[in-house]
VMD Tcl script that draws the C-alpha trace (Angstrom):
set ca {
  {13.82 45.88 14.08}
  {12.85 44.02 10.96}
  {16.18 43.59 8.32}
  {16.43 45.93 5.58}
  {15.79 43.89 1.99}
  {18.55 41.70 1.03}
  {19.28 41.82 -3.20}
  {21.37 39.33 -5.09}
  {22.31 40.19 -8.46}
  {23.61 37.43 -10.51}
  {26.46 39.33 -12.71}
  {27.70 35.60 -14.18}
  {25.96 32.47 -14.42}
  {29.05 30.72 -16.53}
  {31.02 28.05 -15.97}
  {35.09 28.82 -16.20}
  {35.37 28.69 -20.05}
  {32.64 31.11 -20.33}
  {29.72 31.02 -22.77}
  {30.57 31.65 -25.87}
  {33.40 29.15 -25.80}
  {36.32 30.54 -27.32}
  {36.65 28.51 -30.31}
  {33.07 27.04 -30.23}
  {30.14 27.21 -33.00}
  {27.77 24.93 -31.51}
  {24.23 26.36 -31.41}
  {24.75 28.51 -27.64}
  {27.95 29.68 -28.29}
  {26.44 31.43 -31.48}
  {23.01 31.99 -29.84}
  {21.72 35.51 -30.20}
  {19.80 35.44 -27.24}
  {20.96 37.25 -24.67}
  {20.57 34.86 -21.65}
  {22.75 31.94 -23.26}
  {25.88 34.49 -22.86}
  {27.31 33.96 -19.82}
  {30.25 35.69 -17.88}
  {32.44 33.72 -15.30}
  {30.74 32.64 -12.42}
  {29.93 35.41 -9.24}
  {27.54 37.44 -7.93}
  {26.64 40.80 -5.77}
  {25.05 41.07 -2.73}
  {23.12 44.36 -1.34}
  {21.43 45.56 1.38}
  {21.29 48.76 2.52}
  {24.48 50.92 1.61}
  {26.45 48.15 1.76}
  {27.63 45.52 -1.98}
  {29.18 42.67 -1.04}
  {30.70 40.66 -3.85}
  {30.86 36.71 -3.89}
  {34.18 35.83 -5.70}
  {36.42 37.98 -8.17}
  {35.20 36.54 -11.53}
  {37.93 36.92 -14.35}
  {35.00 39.03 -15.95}
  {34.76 41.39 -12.92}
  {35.65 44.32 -15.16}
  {33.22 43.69 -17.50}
  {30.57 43.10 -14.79}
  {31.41 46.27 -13.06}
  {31.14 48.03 -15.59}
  {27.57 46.43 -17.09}
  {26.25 46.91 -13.68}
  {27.41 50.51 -12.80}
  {29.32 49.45 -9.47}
  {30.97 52.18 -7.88}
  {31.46 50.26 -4.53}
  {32.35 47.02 -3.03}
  {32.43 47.09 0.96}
  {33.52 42.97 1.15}
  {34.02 39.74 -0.68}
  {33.05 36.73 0.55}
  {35.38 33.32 -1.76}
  {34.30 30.16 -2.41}
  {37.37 28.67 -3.43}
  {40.55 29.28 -5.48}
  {39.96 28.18 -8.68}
  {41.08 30.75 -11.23}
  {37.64 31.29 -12.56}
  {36.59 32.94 -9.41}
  {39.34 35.10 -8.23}
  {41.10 35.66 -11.49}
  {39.41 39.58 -11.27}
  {41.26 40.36 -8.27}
  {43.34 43.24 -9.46}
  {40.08 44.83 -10.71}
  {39.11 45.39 -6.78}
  {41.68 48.40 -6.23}
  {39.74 50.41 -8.20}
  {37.12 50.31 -5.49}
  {39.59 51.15 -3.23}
  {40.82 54.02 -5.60}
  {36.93 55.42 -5.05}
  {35.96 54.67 -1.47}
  {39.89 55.58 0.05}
  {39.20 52.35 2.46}
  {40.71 49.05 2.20}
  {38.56 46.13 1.44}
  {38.17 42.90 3.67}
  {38.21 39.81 2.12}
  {36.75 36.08 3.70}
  {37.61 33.22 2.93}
  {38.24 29.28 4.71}
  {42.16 29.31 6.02}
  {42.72 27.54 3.02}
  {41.73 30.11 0.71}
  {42.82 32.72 2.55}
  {46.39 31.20 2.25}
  {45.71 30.76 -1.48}
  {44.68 33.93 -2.64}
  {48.06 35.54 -0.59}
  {50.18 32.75 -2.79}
  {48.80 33.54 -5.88}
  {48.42 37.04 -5.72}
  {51.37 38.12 -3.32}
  {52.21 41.30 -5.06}
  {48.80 42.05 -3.08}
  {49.47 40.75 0.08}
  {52.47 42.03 0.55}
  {53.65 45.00 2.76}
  {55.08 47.77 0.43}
  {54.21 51.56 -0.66}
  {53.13 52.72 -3.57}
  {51.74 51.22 -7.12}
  {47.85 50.76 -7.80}
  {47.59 47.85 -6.65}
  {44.35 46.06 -4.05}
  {44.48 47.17 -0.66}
  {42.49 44.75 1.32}
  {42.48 42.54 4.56}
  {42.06 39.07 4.66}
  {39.60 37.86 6.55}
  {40.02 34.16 7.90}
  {36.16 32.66 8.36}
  {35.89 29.11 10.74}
  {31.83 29.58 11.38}
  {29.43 31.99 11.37}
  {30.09 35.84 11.40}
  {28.23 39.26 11.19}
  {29.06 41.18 7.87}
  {27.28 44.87 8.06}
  {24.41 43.87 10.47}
  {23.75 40.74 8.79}
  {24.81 37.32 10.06}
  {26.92 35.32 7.26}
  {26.87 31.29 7.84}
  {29.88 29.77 5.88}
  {29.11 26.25 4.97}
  {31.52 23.71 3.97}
  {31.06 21.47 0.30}
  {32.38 19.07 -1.48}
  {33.86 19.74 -5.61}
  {34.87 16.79 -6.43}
  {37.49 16.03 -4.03}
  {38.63 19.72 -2.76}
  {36.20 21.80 -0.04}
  {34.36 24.93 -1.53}
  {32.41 27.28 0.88}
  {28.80 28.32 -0.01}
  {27.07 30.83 2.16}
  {23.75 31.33 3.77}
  {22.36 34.57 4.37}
  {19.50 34.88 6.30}
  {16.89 32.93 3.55}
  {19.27 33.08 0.94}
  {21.41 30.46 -0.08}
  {24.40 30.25 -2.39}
  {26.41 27.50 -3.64}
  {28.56 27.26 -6.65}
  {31.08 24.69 -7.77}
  {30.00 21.48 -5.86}
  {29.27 18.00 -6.57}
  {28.53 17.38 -3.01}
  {26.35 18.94 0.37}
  {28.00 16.70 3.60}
  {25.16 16.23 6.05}
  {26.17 19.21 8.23}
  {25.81 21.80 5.49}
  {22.10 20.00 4.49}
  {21.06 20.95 8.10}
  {22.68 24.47 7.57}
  {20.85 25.36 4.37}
  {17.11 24.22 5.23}
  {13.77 26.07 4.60}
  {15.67 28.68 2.11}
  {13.53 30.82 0.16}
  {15.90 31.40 -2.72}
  {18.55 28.53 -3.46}
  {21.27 29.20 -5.82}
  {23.18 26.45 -6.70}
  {25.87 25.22 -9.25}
  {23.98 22.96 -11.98}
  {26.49 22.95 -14.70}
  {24.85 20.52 -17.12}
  {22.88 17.62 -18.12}
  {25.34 14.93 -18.93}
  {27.43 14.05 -15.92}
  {30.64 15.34 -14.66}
  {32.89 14.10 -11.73}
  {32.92 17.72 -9.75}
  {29.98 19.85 -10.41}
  {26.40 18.62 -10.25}
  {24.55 17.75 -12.61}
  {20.84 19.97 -13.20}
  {19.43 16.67 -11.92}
  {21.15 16.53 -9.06}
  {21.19 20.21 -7.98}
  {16.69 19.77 -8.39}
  {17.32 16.96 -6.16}
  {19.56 18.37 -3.73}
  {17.41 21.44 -4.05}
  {13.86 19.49 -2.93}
  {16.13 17.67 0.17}
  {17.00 21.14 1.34}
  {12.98 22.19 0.67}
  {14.04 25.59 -1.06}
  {11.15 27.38 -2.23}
  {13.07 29.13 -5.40}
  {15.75 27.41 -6.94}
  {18.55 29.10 -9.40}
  {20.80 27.03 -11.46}
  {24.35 28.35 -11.96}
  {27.66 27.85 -13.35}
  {25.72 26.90 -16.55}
  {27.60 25.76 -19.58}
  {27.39 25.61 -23.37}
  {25.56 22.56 -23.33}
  {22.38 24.69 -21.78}
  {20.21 26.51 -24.11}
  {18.02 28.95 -21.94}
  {14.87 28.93 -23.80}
  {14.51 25.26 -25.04}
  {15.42 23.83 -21.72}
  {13.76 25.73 -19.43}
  {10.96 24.16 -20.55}
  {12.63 20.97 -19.03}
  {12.57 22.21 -15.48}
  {10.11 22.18 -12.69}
  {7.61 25.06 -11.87}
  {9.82 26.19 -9.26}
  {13.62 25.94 -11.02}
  {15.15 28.29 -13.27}
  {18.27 29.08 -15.22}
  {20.12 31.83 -14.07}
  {21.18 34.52 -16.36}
  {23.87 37.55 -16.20}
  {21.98 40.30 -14.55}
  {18.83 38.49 -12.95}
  {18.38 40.01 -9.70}
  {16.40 38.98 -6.83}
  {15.42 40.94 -3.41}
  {13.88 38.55 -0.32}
  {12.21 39.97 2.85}
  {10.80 43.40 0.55}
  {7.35 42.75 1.93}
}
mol new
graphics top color blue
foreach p $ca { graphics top sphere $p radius 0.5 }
foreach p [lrange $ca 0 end-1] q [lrange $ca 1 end] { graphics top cylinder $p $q radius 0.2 }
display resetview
């Protein structure tokens, strides 16, 4: 039995200030167009019945609500950085509308993170609307709803970040580095997202060079740049990229196997 369509919806393609910049009046931050405004960096995954988030943005309000979610069965993290699990709280009011608790995955390390940082959460008490959800510790590959999830292990700067391959699907934020292991992991995808911050260098994030390099090793056939910041400008630099590479944007959504 062929797998039902699997849909990622980017619902932030920022990097962890944001775009605007709080502060900022260079030319993106007071950009009119609607693709250089950028929310903190995650995204939804959906197949079936099932949404499936990839990290709690600080903006997850904001992207619920944009986006009309009214469920989210899992998360899968990345890493701990406050950027991507600052929206935590916002997840009980999924629980609030489904009744069920939530699992969460996440490397040993994160998992261990998350219950430090947010132990009101984690903790074992009644009452208060707070998350309910289950942590999930994830040390390989595992099946999420039918679908087999491959975590696979990066490099930002000098801290591990997980990306995740699903089925043709690839996505990796925040990383500066793929070890050899994960390069054999994430071959032949048909859509690659993948963190491209900027053009000028930076010593934990790639650069948009570097992620259209990485991108060709790994022979993706579609190629997303994420975790922008203010320094891209979605219309003039697109024109920069190869045929095959583009910018992502807050609400670009893509569906593989629909054929």
């Amino acid at each position: 039995m062929a797998e039902e369509p699997l849909t990622i919806t980017i619902l932030g393609s920022g990097t962890s200030s944001g775009v605007p910049v709080i502060g900022c009046d260079c030319p993106v931050c007071r950009s009119a167009h609607e693709r250089n405004a950028r929310m903190r960096c995650s995204a939804l995954l959906a197949w079936g019945e099932f949404r499936v988030l990839i990290d709690t943005a600080t903006d997850l309000r904001q992207q619920a609500l944009v986006h009309q979610m009214d469920r989210v069965d899992a998360v899968l993290y990345t890493h701990a950085h406050a950027d991507h699990v600052n929206g935590i709280d916002d997840l009980r009011c999924f629980n609030a509308l489904s009744g069920k608790d939530i699992p969460v995955y996440g490397a040993s390390w994160m998992i261990a993170q998350l219950q430090h940082s947010f132990a009101y959460v984690f903790r074992q008490q009644n009452g208060g609307f707070r998350p309910r959800l289950t942590p999930r510790v994830i040390s390989g590959p595992f099946e999420l709803f039918g679908r087999l999830v491959v975590p696979v292990t990066l490099r930002h700067g000098k801290d591990d970040v997980i990306g995740y391959r699903i089925g043709s699907l690839g996505y990796l934020t925040d990383c500066s580095e793929i070890p050899q292991q994960a390069r054999e992991q994430l071959q032949g995808l048909d859509v690659l997202v993948i963190d491209g911050l900027r053009f000028r260098h930076h010593p934990t994030h790639f650069t948009i060079a570097d992620a259209i390099e990485m991108a060709q090793l790994l022979q993706a056939k579609r190629v997303i740049l994420t975790h922008l910041s203010h320094d891209v400008e979605y219309v003039r630099d697109s024109s920069q990229l190869p045929e095959h590479v583009e910018f992502a944007y807050d609400g670009l959504s893509v569906t593989l196997g629909s054929e």
